[in-house]
KEKOL-914040 format. One line per field, with one value per residue (C-alpha): residue in three letters; x, y, z. Coordinates in pm, whole numbers, padded with zeros to 5 digits. Layout:
N
residuo <- [ALA	...]
east <- [X	...]
north <- [Y	...]
up <- [Z	...]
end
This chain:
523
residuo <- [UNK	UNK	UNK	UNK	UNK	UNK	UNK	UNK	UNK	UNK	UNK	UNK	UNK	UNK	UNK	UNK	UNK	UNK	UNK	UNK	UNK	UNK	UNK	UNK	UNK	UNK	UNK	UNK	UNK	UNK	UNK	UNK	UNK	UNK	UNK	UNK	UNK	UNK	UNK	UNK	UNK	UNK	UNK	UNK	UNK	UNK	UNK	UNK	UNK	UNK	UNK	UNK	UNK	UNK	UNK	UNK	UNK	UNK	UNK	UNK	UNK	UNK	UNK	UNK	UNK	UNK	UNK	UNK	UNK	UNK	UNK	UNK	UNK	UNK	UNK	UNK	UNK	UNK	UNK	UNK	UNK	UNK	UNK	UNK	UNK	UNK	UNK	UNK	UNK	UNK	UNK	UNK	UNK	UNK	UNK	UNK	UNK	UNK	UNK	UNK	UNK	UNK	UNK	UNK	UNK	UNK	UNK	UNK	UNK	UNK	UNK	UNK	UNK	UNK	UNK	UNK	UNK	UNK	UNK	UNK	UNK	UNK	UNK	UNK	UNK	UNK	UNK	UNK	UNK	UNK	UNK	UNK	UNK	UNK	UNK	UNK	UNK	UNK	UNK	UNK	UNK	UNK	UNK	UNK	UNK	UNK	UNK	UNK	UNK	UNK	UNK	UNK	UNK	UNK	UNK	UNK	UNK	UNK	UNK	UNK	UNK	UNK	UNK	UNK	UNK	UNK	UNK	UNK	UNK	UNK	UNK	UNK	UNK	UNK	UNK	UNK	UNK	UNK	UNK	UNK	UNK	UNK	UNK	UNK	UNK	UNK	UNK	UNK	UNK	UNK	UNK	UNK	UNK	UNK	UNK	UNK	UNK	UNK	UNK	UNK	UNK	UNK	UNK	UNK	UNK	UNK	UNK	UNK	UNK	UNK	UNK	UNK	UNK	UNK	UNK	UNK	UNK	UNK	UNK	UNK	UNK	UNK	UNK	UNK	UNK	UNK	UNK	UNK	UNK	UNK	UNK	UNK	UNK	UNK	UNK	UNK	UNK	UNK	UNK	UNK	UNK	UNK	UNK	UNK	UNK	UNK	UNK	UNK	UNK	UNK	UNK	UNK	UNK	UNK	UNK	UNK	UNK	UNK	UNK	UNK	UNK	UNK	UNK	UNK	UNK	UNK	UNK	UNK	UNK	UNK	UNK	UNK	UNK	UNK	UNK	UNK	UNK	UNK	UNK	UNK	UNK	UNK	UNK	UNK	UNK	UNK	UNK	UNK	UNK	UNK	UNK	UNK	UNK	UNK	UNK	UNK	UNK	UNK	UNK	UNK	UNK	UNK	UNK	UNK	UNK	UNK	UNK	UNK	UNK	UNK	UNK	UNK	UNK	UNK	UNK	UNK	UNK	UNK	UNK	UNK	UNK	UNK	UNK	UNK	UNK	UNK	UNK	UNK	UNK	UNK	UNK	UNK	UNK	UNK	UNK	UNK	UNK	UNK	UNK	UNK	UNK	UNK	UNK	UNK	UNK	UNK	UNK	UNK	UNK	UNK	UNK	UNK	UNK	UNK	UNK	UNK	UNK	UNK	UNK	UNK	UNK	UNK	UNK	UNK	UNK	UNK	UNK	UNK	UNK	UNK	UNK	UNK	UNK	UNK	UNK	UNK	UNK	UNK	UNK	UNK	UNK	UNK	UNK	UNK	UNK	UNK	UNK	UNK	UNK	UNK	UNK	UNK	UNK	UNK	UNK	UNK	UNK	UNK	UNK	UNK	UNK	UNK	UNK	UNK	UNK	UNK	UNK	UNK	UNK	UNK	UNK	UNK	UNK	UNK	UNK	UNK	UNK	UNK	UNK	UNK	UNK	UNK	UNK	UNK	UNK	UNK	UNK	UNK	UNK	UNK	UNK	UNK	UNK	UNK	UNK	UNK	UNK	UNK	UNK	UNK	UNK	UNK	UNK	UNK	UNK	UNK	UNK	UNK	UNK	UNK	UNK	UNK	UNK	UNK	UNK	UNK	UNK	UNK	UNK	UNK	UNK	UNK	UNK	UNK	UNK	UNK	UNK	UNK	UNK	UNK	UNK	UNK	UNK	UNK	UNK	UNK	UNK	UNK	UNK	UNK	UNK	UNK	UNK	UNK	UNK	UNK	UNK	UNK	UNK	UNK	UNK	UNK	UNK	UNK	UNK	UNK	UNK	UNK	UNK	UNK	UNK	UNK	UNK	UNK	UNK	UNK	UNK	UNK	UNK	UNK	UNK	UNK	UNK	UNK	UNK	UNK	UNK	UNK	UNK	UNK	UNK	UNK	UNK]
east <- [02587	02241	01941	02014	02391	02296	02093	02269	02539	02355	02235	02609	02641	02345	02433	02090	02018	01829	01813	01934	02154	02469	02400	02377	02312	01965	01894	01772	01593	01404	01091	00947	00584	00465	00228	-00062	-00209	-00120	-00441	-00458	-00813	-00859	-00632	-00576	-00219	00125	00301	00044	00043	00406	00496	00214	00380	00635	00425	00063	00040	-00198	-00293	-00071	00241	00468	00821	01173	01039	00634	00530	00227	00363	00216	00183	-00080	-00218	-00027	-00226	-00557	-00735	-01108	-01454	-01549	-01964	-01967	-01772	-01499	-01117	-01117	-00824	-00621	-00414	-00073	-00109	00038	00099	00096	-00007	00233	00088	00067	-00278	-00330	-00458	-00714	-00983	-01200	-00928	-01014	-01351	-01314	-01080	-01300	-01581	-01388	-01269	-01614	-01730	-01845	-01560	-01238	-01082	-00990	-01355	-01277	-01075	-01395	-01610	-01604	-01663	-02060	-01970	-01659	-01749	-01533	-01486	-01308	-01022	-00788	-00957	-01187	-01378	-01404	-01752	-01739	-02025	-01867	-01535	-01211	-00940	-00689	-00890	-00606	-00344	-00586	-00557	-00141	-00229	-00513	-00313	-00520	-00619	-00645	-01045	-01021	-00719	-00920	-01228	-01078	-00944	-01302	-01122	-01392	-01432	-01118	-01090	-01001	-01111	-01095	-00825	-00856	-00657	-00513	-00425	-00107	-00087	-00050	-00068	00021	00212	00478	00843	00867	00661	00582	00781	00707	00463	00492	00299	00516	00815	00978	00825	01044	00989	01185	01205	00940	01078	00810	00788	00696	00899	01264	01461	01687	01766	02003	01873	01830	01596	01418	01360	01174	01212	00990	01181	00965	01281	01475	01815	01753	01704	02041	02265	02115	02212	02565	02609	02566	02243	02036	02106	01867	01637	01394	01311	01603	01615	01706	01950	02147	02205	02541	02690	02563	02719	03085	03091	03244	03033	02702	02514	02220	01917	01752	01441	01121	00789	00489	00322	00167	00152	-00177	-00413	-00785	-01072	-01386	-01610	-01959	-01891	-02163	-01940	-01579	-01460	-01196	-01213	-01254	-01416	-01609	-01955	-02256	-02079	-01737	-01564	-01365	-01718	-01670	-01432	-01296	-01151	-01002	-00831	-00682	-00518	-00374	-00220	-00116	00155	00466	00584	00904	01006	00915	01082	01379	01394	01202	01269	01616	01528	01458	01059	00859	00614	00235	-00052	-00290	-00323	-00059	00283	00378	00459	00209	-00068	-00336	-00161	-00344	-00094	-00357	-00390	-00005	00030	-00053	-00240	00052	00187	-00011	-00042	-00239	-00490	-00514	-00639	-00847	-01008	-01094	-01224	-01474	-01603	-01700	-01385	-01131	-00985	-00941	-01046	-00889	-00933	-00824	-00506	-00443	-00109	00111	00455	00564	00375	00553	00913	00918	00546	00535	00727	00610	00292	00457	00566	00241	00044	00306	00272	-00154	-00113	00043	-00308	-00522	-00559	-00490	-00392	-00414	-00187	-00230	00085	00019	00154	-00030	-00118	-00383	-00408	-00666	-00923	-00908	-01000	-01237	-01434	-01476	-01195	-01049	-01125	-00792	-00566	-00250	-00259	-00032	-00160	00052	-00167	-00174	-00240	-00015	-00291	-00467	-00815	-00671	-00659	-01005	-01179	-01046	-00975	-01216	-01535	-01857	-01798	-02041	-01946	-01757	-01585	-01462	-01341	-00999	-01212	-01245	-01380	-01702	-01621	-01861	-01900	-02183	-01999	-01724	-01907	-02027	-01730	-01566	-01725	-01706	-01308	-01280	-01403	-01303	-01035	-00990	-00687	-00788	-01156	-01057	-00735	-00998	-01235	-00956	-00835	-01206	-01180	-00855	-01012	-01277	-01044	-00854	-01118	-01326	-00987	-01124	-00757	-00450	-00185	00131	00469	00567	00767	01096	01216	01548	01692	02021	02152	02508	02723	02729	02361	02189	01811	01571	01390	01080	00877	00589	00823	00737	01048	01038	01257	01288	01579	01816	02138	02399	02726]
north <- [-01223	-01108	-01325	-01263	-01378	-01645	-01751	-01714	-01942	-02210	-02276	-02259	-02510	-02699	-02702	-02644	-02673	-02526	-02600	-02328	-02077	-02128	-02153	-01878	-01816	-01697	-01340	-01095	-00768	-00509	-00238	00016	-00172	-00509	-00687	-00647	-00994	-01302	-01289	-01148	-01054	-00870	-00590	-00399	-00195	-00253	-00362	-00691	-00717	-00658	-00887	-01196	-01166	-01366	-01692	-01620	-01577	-01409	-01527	-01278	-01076	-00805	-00848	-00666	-00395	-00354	-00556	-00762	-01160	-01504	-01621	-01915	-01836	-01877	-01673	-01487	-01318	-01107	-01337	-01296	-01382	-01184	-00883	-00992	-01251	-01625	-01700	-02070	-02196	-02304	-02706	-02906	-02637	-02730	-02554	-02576	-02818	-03028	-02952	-02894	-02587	-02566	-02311	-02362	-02220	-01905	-01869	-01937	-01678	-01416	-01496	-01457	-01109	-00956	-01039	-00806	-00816	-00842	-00512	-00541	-00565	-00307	-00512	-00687	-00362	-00442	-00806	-00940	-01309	-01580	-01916	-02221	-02342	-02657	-02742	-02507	-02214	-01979	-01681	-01319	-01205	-00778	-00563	-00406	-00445	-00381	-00384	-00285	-00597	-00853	-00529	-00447	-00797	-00809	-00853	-01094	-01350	-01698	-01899	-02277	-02348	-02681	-02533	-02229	-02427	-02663	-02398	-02244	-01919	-01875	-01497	-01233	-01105	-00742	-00664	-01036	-01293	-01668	-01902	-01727	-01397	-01619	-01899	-01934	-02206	-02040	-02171	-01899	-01946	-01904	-02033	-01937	-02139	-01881	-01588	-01375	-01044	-00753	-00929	-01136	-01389	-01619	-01767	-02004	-02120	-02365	-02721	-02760	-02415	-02399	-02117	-02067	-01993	-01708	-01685	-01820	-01782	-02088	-01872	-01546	-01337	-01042	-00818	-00483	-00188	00126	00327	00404	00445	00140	-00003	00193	00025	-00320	-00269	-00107	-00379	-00703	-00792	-00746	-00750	-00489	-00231	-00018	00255	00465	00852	01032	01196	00896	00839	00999	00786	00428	00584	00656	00300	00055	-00266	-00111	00040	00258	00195	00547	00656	00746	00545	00569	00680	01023	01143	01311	01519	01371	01527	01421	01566	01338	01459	01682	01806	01821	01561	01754	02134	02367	02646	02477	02280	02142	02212	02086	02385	02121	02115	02430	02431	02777	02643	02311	02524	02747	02435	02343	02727	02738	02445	02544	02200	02321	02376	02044	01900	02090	02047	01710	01511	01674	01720	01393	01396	01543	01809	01645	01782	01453	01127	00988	01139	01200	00968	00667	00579	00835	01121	01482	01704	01995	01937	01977	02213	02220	02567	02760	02823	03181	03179	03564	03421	03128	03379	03538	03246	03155	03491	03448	03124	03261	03170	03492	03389	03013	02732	02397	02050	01735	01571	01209	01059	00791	00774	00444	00401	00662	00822	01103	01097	01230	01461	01591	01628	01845	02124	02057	02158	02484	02580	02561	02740	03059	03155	02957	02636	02469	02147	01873	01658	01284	01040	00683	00354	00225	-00086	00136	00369	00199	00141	00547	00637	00345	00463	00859	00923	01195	01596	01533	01282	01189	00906	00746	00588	00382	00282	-00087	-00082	00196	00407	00688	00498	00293	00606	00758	00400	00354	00739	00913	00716	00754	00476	00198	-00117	-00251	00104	00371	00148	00390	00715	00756	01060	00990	01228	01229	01368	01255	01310	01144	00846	00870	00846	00595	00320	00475	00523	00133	00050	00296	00183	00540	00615	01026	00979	00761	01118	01361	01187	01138	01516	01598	01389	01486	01876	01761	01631	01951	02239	02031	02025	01662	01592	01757	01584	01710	01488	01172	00938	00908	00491	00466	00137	00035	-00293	-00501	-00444	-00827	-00852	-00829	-00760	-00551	-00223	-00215	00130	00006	-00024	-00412	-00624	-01002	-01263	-01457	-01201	-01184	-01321	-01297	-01301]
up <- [02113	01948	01873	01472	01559	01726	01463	01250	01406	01461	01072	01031	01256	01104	00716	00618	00228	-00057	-00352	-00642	-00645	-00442	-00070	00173	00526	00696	00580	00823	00751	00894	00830	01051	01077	01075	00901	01105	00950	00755	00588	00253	00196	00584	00531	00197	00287	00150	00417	00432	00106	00037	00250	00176	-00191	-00072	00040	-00139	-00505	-00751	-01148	-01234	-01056	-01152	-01266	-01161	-01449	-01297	-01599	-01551	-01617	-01583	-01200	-01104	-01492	-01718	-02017	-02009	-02301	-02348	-02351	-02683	-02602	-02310	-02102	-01895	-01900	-01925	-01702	-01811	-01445	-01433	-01386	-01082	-00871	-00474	-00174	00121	00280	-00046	-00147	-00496	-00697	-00880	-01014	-00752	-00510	-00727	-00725	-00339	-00284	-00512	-00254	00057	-00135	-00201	00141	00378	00626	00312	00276	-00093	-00260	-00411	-00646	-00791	-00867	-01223	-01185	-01165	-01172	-01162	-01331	-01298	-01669	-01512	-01296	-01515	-01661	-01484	-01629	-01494	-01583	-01595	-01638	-01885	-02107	-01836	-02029	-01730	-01529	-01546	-01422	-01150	-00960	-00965	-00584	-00536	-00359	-00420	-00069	-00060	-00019	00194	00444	00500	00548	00747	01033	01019	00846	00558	00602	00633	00980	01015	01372	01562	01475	01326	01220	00880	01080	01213	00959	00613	00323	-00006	-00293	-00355	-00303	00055	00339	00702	00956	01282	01360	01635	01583	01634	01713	01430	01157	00988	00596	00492	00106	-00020	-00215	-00401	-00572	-00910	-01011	-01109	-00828	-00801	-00456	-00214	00093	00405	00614	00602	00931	00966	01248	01295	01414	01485	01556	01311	01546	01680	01345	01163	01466	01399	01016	01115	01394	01111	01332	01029	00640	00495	00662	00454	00485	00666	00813	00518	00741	00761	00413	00432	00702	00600	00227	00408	00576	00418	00365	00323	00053	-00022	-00271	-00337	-00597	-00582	-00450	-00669	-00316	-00298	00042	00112	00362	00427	00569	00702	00432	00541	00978	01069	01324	01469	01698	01869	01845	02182	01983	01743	01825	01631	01250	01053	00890	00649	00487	00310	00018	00160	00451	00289	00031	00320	00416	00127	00079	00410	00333	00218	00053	-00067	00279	00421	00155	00226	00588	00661	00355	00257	-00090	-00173	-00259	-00500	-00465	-00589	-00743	-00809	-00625	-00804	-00938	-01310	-01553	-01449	-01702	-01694	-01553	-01563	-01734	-01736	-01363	-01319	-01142	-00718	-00555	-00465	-00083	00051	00469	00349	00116	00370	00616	00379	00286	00633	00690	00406	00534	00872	01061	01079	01406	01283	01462	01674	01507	01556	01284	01322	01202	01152	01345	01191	00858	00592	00590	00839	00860	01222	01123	00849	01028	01330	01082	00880	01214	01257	00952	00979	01334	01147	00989	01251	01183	01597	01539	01794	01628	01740	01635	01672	01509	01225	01369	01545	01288	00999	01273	01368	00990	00963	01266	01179	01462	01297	01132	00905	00847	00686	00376	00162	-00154	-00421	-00731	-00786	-01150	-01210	-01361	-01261	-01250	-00928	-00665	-00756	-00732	-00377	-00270	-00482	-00523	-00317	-00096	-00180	-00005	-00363	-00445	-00225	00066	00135	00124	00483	00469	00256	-00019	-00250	-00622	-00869	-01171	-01059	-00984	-01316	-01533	-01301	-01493	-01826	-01757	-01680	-01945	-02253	-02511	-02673	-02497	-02630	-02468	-02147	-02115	-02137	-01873	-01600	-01689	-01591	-01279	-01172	-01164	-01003	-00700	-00721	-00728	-00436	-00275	-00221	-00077	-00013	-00204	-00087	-00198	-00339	-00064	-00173	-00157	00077	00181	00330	00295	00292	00038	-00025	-00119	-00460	-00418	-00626	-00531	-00700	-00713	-00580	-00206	-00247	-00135	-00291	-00123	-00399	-00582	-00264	-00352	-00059	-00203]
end
């Protein structure tokens, strides 16, 4: 008998309760990577924050639709004597561990966000100052009028000051551990019970939720599965419930067996092609020394026309992505519809273009990668680095899981790289504060690369704040150019969303890939 089955038998045995819905046993899923923390503020990447959804909360969340609604606020409107959002708190909510919320838990967690080691200041760009009005309503100074602010924060998940004080965890750790890497003390609908990094985590539902709940669930565990065989048997087998994603070449048999379903649409996620614009120099080439060819716009458009994304879609994603042009795909708020369409596939003007920036034999490089992170990113990358070695582009293609990845980018280990961005906000202003923007310390803190464009720094502001929806087009249309004539990044598909779950089990696939505990019903 498996660990899951065993379990599994044992709560049987136990007759554990919860209260709502009718009861159901412990529900076990699966994903290809774990959370690499429990702290919300350290690491800035879906599955962290996907996952903390479930036990932290925000002032506001997104519903079953994307819709911003009510969370640990429960209304907000503009200042009217100043830029920025007065905030009014949902009363008598508790902490797990009983504490109580108040505003000051806010401006504690906005703190802990800007600070020097939280990966998600870029957030707060807008905001110059947050003021505790009293124990229930707390204002969001801006520079200037935000009127997508409120949208923007769907995932600042709100930390208990004392708690966090109390195990010496004032300041998010990204490199070194402390005590809210393993433990948590939110007030969302499910709490932590067990943590043990890169092996399984287990939730189980919080009595003392505010919220309505909708679930009927004893016990959530959480099991990472890098491979995705592995991962299909455990499904197949009953060990697990639901495992997202799955190998897109698998869709057919978990479809023909009865008992088991499959959720399929499309992520908001653009997957995308980095460079290191700001490197003086290569970091792994054999032929190259003392310069960086990705400098010259020549040679990172011949990398873009040397991709033939209909093919990889074809072949590696079996038809089921969409080819990109932008940062983001079509029909999200602020979309470029001039900018449509991508640099068509051309291995001869590839060469050409190499030729006229000094390199007509090509040139070796270093491309890091994920192997865990996106669906089929390894590969995608493999026929990515075949199809760059047909007009000279060597490259050393480095795989790795994720949970070593982020630190790669963040120290300059790289000459290209693979990225996935979804847009929080679901508007177009979201990728080119985080992807696009010089990076400042407050904006830019995903552009690993240090691109850099003046202009576009200068009509990032202006496009937070305008409320001419005509004016606020015409300024992302400029910016989205911008990005595409610098060949800034090479946007290449967006992910398609495939998960495989029990045919028994009602649960809610959200475009953003974020999977929320509190809508599984087992029936």
């Amino acid at each position: 008998m498996s660990k899951w089955m065993q379990v599994a038998s044992t709560l049987a045995l136990g007759g554990m309760l919860v209260t709502g819905p009718v009861l159901a046993d412990t529900f076990r899923w699966a994903n290809s990577t774990d959370p690499q923390t429990m702290d919300p503020h350290a690491v800035n990447a879906a599955p962290v924050t996907s996952f903390l959804n479930n036990v932290y909360e925000g002032l506001v969340r997104r519903d079953k639709d994307m819709a911003i609604e009510p969370s640990l606020a429960v209304s907000w409107e503009p200042l009217e004597e100043t830029t920025g959002w007065r905030f009014h708190l949902r009363e008598g909510v508790k902490y797990h561990n009983g504490n109580d919320f108040t505003a000051d838990d806010v401006l504690f967690s906005y703190e802990r966000g800007v600070s020097e080691t939280s990966d998600v200041s870029s957030w707060f760009a807008p905001v110059s100052e947050v003021v505790v009005v009293d124990d229930y309503t707390v204002d969001f100074i801006t520079h200037d009028p935000n009127p997508l602010f409120p949208d923007s924060i769907a995932n600042f998940l709100i930390m208990d000051r004392d708690w966090t004080e109390e195990n010496n965890a004032e300041l998010p750790a990204r490199e070194q551990e402390t005590h809210a890497s393993r433990n948590t003390n939110g007030t969302g609908p499910f709490r932590l019970t067990q943590r043990d990094p890169g092996v399984e985590t287990r939730l189980e539902p919080f009595d003392g939720w505010w919220g309505e709940v909708e679930h009927n669930i004893t016990e959530a565990i959480f099991t990472p599965i890098s491979n995705s065989s592995t991962g299909l048997a455990a499904l197949l087998s009953g060990e697990i419930d639901f495992i997202s994603p799955i190998p897109l070449q698998d869709i057919d048999q978990v479809e023909s067996r009865d008992g088991f379903k499959v959720l399929s649409g499309i992520e908001t996620r653009v997957i995308m092609l980095g460079f290191g614009h700001n490197h003086e120099q290569l970091n792994d080439s054999d032929d190259v020394e003392g310069e960086n060819p990705f400098q010259d716009v020549r040679v990172r458009q011949a990398a873009w026309q040397a991709i033939n994304i209909d093919a990889i879609n074809r072949v590696v994603m079996r038809g089921q992505a969409e080819p990109a042009s932008q940062l983001m795909p079509p029909g999200l708020s602020g979309y470029s519809e001039v900018n449509d369409e991508r640099l068509p596939y051309d291995p001869e003007a590839a060469r050409e273009l190499l030729a006229d920036a000094g390199y007509p034999d090509g040139f070796s490089f270093g491309f890091k990668c994920t192997n865990d992170r996106y669906l089929n990113d390894e590969s995608v990358c493999r026929a990515i680095s075949s199809m760059f070695a047909a007009v000279g582009l060597d490259a050393d293609l480095t795989a790795m899981p994720v949970r070593n990845y982020w630190d790669e980018l963040r120290g300059g280990e790289f000459d290209m790289f693979l990225l996935g961005w979804s847009p929080g906000t679901f508007d177009a202003e979201h990728p080119i504060r985080f992807l696009g923007a010089t990076p400042d310390g407050r904006v830019g803190s995903w552009n690993f690369g240090g691109y850099s464009n003046e202009r576009i720094d200068e009509l990032l502001p202006l496009v937070q704040q305008e409320l001419d929806p005509q004016q606020r087009q015409a300024w992302l249309d400029e910016i989205a150019g911008i990005l595409q004539d610098e060949v800034a990044y090479v946007p290449l598909y967006t992910q398609p969303l495939i998960w495989a779950v029990k045919e028994n089990i009602d649960l809610v696939q959200r475009p953003d890939d974020f999977f929320m505990l509190r809508w599984v019903t087992v029936n």
